[in-house]
C-alpha positions in Angstrom: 43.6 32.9 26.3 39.7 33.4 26.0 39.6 33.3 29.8 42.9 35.4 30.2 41.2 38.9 30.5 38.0 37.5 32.7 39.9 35.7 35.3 43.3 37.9 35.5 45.4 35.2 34.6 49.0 36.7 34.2 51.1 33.9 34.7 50.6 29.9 33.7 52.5 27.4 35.7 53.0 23.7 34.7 54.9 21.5 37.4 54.2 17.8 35.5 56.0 17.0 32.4 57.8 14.2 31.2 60.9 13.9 28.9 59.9 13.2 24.9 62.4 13.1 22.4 62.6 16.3 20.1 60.4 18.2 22.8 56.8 16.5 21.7 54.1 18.1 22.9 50.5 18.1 22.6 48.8 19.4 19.2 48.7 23.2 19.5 50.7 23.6 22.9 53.8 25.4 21.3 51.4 27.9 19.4 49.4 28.8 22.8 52.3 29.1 25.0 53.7 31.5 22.5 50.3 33.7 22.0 50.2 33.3 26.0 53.9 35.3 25.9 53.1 37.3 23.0 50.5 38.7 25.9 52.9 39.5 28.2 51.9 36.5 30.2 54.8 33.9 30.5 54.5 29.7 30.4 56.8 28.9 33.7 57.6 25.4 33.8 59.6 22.6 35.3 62.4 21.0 34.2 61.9 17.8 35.9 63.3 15.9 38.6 64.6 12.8 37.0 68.3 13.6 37.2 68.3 13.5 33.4 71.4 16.1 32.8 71.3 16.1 28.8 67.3 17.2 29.0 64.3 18.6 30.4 60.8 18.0 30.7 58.2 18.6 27.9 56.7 21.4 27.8 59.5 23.0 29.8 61.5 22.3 26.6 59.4 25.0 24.5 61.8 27.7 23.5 58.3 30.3 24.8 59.0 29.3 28.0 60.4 29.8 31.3 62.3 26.5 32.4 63.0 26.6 36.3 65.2 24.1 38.1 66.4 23.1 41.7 68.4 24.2 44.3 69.4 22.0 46.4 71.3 22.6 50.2 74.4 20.8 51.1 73.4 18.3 54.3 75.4 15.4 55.8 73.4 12.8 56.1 70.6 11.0 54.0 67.6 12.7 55.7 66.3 15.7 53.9 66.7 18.9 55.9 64.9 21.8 55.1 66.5 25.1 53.3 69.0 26.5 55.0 69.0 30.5 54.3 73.2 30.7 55.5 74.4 27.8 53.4 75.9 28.3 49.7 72.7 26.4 47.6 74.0 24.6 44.7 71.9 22.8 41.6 70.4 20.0 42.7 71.5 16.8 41.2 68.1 15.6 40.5 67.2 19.1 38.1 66.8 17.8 34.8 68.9 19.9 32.2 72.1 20.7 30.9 74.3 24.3 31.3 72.0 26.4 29.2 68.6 24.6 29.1 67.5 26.1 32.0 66.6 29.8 32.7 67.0 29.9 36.5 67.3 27.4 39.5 65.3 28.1 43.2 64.9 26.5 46.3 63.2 23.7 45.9 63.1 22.8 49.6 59.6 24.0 51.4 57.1 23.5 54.1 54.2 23.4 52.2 50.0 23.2 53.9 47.9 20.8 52.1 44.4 20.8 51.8 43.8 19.9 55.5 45.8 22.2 56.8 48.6 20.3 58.2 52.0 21.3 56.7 54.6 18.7 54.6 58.2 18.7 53.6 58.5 18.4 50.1 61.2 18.8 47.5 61.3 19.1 43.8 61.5 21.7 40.8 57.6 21.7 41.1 58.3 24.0 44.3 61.0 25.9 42.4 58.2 26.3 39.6 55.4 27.6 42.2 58.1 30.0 43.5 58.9 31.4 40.3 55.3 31.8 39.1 55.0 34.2 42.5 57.9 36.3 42.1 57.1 37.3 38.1 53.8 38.6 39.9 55.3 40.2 42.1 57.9 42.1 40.1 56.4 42.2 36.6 57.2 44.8 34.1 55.6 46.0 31.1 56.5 43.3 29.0 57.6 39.8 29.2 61.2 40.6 28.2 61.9 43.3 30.6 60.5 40.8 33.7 63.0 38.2 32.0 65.7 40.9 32.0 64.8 42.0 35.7 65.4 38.7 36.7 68.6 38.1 34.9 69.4 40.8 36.9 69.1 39.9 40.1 70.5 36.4 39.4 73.7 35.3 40.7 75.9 32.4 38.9 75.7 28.9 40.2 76.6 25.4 39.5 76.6 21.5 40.2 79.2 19.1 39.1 76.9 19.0 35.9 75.2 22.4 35.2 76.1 25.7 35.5 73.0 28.7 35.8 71.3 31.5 37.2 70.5 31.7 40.7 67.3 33.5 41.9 67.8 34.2 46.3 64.0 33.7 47.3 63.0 35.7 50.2 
């Protein structure tokens, strides 16, 4: 917060976590995560990829935040495609969470450049996470509810085998 104003910052994303019993977190972390919304500047965080379908990650857990999960494509095969825009996503089955402990899922399935330049495959709600974080940028409202809203929206219903949720198409 003291560096909110002098560096822009209008949207915090944590992609790390770890599942702790009655959401524990840090000293302090549920009170700034909800002064960070209180200013119109959401918490979006990861539910995990552990598979875990009764919980999510700390802090994903924290009722102030924005919990993202996976999407996952259909493939036959063990080898990890990459997203395929014309097939029906479903939740992945390694998305933490249960049917309502998760705001929305995304494609968690990109080609991402690394520091050097070169580009990698990679998979996980961390990617869903970083997606997120860019589209409430891009479409923010006046206030943290009305962005949540927007995006309810625009989501579309979707489910696994273990979890039913929203659905945000990324472009």
């Amino acid at each position: 917060m003291a560096n909110r104003a002098k560096y822009n910052i209008a949207v915090v994303m944590l992609a790390q976590g770890k599942i702790f019993p009655n959401c524990k977190v840090p000293t302090g972390m549920t009170e700034n995560v909800s002064t960070l919304k209180s200013a119109n500047v959401p918490v979006i965080a990861a539910v995990g990829n552990d598979g875990n379908h009764t919980a999510v990650f700390s802090p994903a857990c924290l009722p102030d935040t924005v919990y993202i999960g996976a999407t996952d494509n259909p493939w036959p095969g063990v080898q990890p495609i990459e997203y395929d825009k014309n097939a029906i996503p479903y939740i992945a089955r390694y998305s933490n969470g249960a049917t309502g402990q998760t705001d929305f899922f995304l494609n968690a399935r990109w080609n991402v450049t690394k520091l050097d330049g070169t580009q990698r495959f990679q998979v996980g709600t961390s990617n869903s996470t970083a997606v997120m974080a860019g589209l409430w940028l891009q479409n923010r409202k006046a206030t943290f509810d009305a962005t949540f809203n927007y995006f309810i929206g625009i989501s579309t219903n979707i489910k696994n085998e273990f979890i039913n949720g929203r659905y945000i198409s990324t472009p």
